[in-house]
Phi, psi and omega in degrees: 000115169347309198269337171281332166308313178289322175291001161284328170285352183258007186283310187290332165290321166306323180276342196055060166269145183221018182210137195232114170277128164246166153069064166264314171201078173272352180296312172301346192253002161246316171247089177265014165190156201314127166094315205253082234255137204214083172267011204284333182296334212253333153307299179316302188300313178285322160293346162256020177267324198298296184297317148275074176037008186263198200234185209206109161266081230236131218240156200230122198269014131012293192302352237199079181251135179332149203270022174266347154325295192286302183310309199300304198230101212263332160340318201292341209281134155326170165232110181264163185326328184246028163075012184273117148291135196292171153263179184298101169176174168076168182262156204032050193257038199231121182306118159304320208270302195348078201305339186296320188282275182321329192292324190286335197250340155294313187291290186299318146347310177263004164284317182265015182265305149334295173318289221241339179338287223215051159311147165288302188284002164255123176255357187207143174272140148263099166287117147065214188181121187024093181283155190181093218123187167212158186245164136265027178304176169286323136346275191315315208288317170298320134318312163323320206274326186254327170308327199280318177312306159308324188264345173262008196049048158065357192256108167326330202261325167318300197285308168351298201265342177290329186249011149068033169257038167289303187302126184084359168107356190269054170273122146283121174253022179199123182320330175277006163283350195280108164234178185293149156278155176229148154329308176243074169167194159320101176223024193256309185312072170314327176301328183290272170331335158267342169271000171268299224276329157324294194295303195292307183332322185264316158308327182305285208305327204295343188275315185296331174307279175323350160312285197286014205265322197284335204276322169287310176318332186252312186228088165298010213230349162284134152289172203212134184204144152238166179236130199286163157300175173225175161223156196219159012276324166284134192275111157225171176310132180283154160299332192298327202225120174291094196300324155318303177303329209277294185324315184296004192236079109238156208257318177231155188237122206207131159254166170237103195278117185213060162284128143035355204308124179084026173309167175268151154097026190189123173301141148308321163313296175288345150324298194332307186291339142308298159336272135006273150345276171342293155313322179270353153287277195326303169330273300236311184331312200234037167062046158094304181339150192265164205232188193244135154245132198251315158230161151199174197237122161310007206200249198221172160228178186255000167256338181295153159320302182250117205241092178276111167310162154276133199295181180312144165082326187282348176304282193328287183330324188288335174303265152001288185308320179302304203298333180283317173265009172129005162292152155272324175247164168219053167311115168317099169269066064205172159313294193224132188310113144333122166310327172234183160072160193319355180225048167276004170222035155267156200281191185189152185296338195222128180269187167288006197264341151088021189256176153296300207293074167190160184291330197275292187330324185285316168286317171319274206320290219282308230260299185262024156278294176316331185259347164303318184275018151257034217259311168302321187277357195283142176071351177260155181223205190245152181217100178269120157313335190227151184223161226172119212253108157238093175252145181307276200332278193329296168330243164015305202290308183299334184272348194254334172315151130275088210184159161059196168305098186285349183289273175236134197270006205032070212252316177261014144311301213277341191295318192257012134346269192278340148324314233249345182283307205279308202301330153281019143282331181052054142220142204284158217199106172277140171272089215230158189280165165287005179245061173256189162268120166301301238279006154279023192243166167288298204228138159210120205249122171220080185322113154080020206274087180289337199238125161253131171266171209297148158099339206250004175271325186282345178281313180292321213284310180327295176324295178307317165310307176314342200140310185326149180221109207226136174244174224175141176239181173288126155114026178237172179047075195230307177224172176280191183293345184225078186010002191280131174328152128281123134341151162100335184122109171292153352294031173056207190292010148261004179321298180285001174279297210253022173065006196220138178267099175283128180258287133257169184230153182249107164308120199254123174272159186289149171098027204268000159081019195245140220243188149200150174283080204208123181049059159080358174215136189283126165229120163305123174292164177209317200239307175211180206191101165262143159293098193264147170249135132291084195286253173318325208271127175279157203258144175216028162168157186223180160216155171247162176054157192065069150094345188232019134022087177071348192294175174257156184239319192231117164260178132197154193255116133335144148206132209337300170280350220229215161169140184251146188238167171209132165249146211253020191188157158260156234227188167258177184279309177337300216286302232270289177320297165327303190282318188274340172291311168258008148290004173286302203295315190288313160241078188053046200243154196277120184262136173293335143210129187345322186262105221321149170274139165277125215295175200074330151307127161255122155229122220225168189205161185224163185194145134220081198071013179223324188256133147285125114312079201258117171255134181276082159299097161272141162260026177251182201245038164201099212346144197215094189258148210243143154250119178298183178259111165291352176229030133260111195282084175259171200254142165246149192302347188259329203244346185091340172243144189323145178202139190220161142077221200262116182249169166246130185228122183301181161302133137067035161220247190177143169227164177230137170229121182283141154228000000 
């Protein structure tokens, strides 16, 4: 309607939003019938965002298609895991392979690239919307088929011996024997199952290429971004896509963040510290660069069980907090609430009462007064001493064993376990693949790292000689790159780095009483326990009662400059806080302040080499005083005046600082 499309623009200037992602699933509404392409609504908005000065992310309506799409050419439509093909409806319900899908999204695609390439208001394409899923067409199956030829030379007996399929008698002997897994057909051949997850990973990005090429073809010099995921209710990282492989064909790195605030059963503080993780993987994608948060919601959402507004104050602090590990943005899902359909009581800056006149609208407006006078901060990152080693591939593998707990094995529990120690330190932490670069770091923590792919043990080992402080957990160094066991003895090729032989590892039930011992103080065990040998490595914590007696739990080995520790169990947090404070002290790692932190407090810093940003957050539900550097003057960034010495950071709020 016309008079609400105008009263948005004078909306907008009141919240001080100043970038609008449009056309995320505009396709029926620019080709509502085959051929017949209709842009004039979508000209008004953007010419008139351009005369009011805002900027325009403009989106390849993809995620979504019309259902006369689907009615023509029912090819585009998935195929799931047990051979059904859907029908038309819900999002990303579309074949990647598909020549038809593609052929359509070229066409649409170069109409808008044609259109809009030197538009004033667009600075950026938004591919598609949050990609994701998978097809089993006969398409797919056949891509498939050919992806596998290729990684194999073309030789059947390679794959064969790579997926270990003489066990149950399933040797293939003819490439066309080969499918995707199913429910009712193969799905036990873990190597097959990690490479159709391999497979679908690459057809994603491979689709998303073909996306951007009419869009490179008219202007290479806009940037191209999509936005990656989270998984909820507790924040972890999404799974589907290997977000590395992914990250490299994209110019900016952009998520839609949307945690949990006030779950039951999860402190806030510790969401905060997931979060956090999260954000610090994504940074982390493209070597540090700051990245987007492309959505979040200003209120609540409509998919959780239980759909909890955010109390006073936690919008921003949440905000504030993206902006603290290297957002550049702070983007909305949605502007203004829909009338109808699955998100009409998701939240949104402008409700359905259609005012200014509400508490959210009002905190938006509050929110994007403040990040305009964070505007310096904009381009600046973070430069982390610690790395925390989290790979999708490792992630995949560890959920498809049998083995540990089937239920869930916490392979990203346990990553932001030790995360969550340097993060009540306020000291920064990059999220990084095992195929990153180690060696600008201090410390390197690589939690559960069941799978080494060629290359990453010889790497690490490197590291250590160099200087380098690389921790290890129970459950690493277990298969190769096409999941097959090591010989020989775990931790597989890290064995002689960390000195020590794991002989078996326990699944634990809660109440199993079994503790560890290290430097004078008892720490509880909670999931697992392996029986460890300490050939080279000296034992510096043990454990007691249940059957494991005196055995070590925490080694660690000199090589030459450097030293590798293995923790031989998973622990409670006290130990990880405990064991990383004073490995901080001992080397030296740079705390962002000097002065204990208090809990719930987060502090974090952005810099770029000549100015600090230190931002102070608190996440506890109580006022909280943080101590500064006394012969340091800092500024706060939002009000202009000097602060020194003992500040006070209320419930659920935040100061920012210059130096």
């Amino acid at each position: 309607m016309p008079e609400i499309i105008e009263e948005d623009y004078r909306l907008m200037k009141l919240a001080n939003t100043n970038t609008f992602s449009l056309n995320i699933f505009g396709w029926s509404a620019i080709e509502r019938t085959e051929g017949e392409f209709d842009f004039g609504w979508l000209d008004k908005i953007m010419d008139r965002l351009a005369e009011e000065g805002s900027h325009v992310i403009l989106a390849t309506p993809s995620g979504a298609r019309p259902a006369w799409l689907s009615q023509t050419y029912p090819e585009v439509l998935r195929v799931e895991k047990n051979r059904v093909r859907n029908l038309h409806g819900l999002r990303h319900n579309h074949c990647f392979t598909s020549p038809v899908y593609r052929e359509k999204v070229r066409i649409m695609n170069e109409k808008l690239a044609e259109r809009y390439a030197n538009h004033p208001s667009l600075i950026m394409w938004h591919i598609s919307n949050e990609y994701g899923g998978e097809c089993h067409c006969d398409l797919c199956q056949d891509a498939f088929r050919t992806w596998l030829k290729e990684k194999y030379n073309n030789d059947l007996e390679q794959l064969n011996q790579a997926w270990w399929t003489g066990f149950w008698s399933h040797r293939f002997n003819d490439w066309s024997q080969v499918e995707s897994p199913a429910p009712h057909g193969e799905n036990m051949v873990h190597g097959m199952n990690l490479d159709w997850r391999r497979f679908v990973s690459d057809q994603t990005i491979d689709f998303y290429k073909h996306e951007i090429a009419p869009l490179r073809a008219v202007d290479p010099s806009i940037p191209v971004t999509t936005n990656f995921m989270g998984n909820y209710p507790h924040m972890r990282p999404f799974l589907g896509i290997d977000y590395n492989k992914f990250a490299k064909e994209m110019d900016i790195v952009t998520w839609d963040s949307y945690p949990p605030w006030h779950i039951e059963g999860q402190t806030t503080t510790k969401l905060a510290s997931d979060v956090g993780f999260v954000h610090d993987l994504y940074r982390s994608l493209k070597d540090g660069q700051p990245f987007l948060i492309m959505e979040n919601t200003p209120s609540l959402v409509n998919w959780h069980d239980i759909n909890k507004t955010k109390e006073e104050g936690v919008h921003a602090l949440s905000a504030i907090q993206a902006v603290a590990h290297g957002a550049d943005s702070i983007l909305y899902f949605q502007w203004r609430q829909g009338r109808g359909a699955s998100e009409k009581f998701h939240g949104a800056v402008v409700d359905h009462s259609g005012t200014e006149h509400t508490r959210v609208f009002q905190e938006v407006a509050r929110l994007g007064d403040e990040l305009n006078k964070l505007q310096p901060v904009a381009g600046t990152s973070v430069a982390p001493e610690v790395a925390v080693v989290f790979d999708f591939e490792n992630n995949w593998a560890i959920d498809d064993a049998q083995a540990l707990n089937n239920i869930n094995k916490k392979y990203s529990e346990q990553c932001q376990a030790h995360y969550h120690s340097f993060w009540k330190q306020g000291i920064p932490v990059d999220v990084i693949s095992m195929e990153g670069d180690f060696s600008k770091y201090k410390v390197l923590v690589g939690p559960m790292l069941y799978m080494i792919k060629p290359g990453v043990a010889e790497r690490i080992e490197a590291f250590v000689k160099a200087g380098g402080t690389f921790i290890a957990t129970y459950w690493s160094g277990i298969v190769n790159e096409n999941d097959l066991c090591f010989l020989g003895g775990f931790p597989g090729p890290l064995k002689n780095l960390l000195g020590v032989w794991a002989e078996e590892i326990d699944s634990l039930y809660p109440e199993h009483g079994i503790k560890v011992s290290t430097a004078g103080r008892t720490y509880n065990v909670t999931d697992y326990c392996e029986r460890v040998h300490a050939n080279e490595a000296e034992v510096l914590g043990t454990f007691e009662s249940g059957g494991y007696d005196k055995r070590p739990a925490l080694t660690v080995n000199q090589v030459e400059a450097g030293k590798a520790y293995y923790m031989a169990s998973s622990n409670e947090q006290r130990f990880y806080d405990d064991f990383y404070s004073e490995l901080a002290t001992e080397l030296s790692l740079t705390r962002i302040l000097d002065a204990a932190i208090p809990g719930g407090v987060s502090v974090q810093k952005r810099t770029d080499g000549e100015t600090d940003y230190v931002f102070v957050m608190n996440f506890s539900e109580e006022a909280q005083q943080v101590e500064l550097e006394s012969n340091i003057q800092y500024i706060n960034a939002l009000t202009g005046t000097a602060r020194s010495g003992i500040i006070t950071v209320e419930a659920y709020n935040y100061m920012i600082l210059s130096k």
